[in-house]
C-alpha positions as CSV (number, residue, x, y, z in Angstrom):
1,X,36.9,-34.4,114.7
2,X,38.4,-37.9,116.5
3,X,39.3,-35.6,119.6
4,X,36.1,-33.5,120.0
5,X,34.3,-37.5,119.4
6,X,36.4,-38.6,122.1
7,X,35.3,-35.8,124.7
8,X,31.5,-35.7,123.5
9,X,31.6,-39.4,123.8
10,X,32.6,-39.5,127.9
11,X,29.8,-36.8,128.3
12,X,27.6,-38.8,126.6
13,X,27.7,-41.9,128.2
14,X,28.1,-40.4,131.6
15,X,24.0,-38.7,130.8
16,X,23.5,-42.3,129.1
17,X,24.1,-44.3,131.7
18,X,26.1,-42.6,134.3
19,X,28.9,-44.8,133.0
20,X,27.4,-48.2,133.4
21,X,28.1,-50.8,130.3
22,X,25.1,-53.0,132.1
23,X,22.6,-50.3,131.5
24,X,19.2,-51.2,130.4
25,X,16.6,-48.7,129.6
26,X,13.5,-47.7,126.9
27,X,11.6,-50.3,127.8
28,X,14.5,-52.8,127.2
29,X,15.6,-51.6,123.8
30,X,18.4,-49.2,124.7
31,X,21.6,-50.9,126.5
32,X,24.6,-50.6,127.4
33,X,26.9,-47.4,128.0
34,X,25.4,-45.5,125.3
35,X,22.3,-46.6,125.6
36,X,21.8,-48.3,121.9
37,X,18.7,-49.5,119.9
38,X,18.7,-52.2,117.6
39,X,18.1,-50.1,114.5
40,X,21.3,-47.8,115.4
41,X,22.9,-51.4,115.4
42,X,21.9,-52.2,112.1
43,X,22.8,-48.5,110.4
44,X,26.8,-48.7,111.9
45,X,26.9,-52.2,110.2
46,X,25.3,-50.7,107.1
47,X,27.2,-47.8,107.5
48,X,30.3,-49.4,108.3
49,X,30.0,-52.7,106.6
50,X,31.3,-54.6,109.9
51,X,29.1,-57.1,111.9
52,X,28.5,-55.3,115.1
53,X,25.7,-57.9,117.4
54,X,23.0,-56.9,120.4
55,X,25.3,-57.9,122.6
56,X,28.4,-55.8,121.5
57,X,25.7,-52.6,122.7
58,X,27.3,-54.3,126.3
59,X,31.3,-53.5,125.3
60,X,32.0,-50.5,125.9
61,X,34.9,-50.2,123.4
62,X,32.4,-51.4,120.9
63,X,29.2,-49.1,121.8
64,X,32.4,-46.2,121.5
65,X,33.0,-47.5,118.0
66,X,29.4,-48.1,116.8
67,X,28.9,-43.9,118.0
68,X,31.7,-42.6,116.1
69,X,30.6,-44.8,113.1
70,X,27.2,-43.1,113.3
71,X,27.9,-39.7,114.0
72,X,30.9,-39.7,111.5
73,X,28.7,-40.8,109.1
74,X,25.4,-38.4,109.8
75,X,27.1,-35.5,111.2
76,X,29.1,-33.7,108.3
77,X,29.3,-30.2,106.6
78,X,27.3,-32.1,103.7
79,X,24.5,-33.4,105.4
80,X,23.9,-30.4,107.4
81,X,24.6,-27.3,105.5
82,X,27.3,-26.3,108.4
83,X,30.0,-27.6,110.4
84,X,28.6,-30.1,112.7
85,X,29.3,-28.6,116.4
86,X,29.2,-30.5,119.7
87,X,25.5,-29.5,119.7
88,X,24.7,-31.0,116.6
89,X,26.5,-34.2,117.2
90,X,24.4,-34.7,120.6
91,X,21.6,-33.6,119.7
92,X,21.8,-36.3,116.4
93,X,23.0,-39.3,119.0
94,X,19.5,-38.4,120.9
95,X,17.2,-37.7,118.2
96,X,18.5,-39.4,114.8
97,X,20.4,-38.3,111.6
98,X,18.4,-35.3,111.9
99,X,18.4,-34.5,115.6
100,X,20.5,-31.8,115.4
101,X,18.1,-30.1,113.6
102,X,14.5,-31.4,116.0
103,X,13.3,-28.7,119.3
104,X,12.7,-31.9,121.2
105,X,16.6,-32.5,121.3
106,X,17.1,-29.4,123.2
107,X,16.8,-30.7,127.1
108,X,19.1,-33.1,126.1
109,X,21.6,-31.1,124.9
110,X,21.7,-28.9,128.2
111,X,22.6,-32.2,130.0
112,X,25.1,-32.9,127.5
113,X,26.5,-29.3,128.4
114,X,26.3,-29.6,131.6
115,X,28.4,-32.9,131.8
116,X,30.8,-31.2,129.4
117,X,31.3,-28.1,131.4
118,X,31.7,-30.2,135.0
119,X,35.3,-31.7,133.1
120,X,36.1,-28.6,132.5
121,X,36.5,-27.7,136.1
């Protein structure tokens, strides 16, 4: 799962943010690469047990390990009832623990796709 993270993870932040750790969007609450919000914040510490801030939404290697936490944790065989795919794991980072599973996560998943195929080229 760490490498298929790793290459969902650069397509992700590049429909995020187009790569930039600065970003601000949401109305303020989403920032940095990934575009984060407070409460995902709070469930990778909770998940996680570490003491991830606000400001560590702005470090890129720490929005990265705040992602993996969450999708690690909400995106299993278990919680799903399959094998989590690409699809589910975006489609959970944009909508929630249950994303993967939500019509309105769709549109977002064709940009994922899209970003996913152009490095394949």
């Amino acid at each position: 799962m760490t490498n298929i993270l790793n290459i969902l993870i650069v397509a992700l932040i590049a429909v995020e943010s187009s790569g930039n750790n600065r970003a601000i969007g949401d109305n303020g609450l989403a920032v940095g690469c990934l575009q984060i919000h407070p409460i995902m914040v709070q469930d990778a510490n909770r998940i996680s047990g570490r003491h991830y801030t606000l400001l560590d939404r702005y470090n890129r290697r720490k929005s990265v390990q705040m992602c993996k936490i969450y999708l690690r944790h909400y995106c299993t065989a278990k919680r799903m009832g399959h094998e989590p795919t690409m699809q589910d794991m975006a489609r959970c980072w944009n909508g929630g623990p249950r994303g993967w599973a939500r019509k309105s996560t769709l549109s977002y998943w064709k940009k994922v796709k899209a970003k996913l195929n152009k490095g394949k080229q």
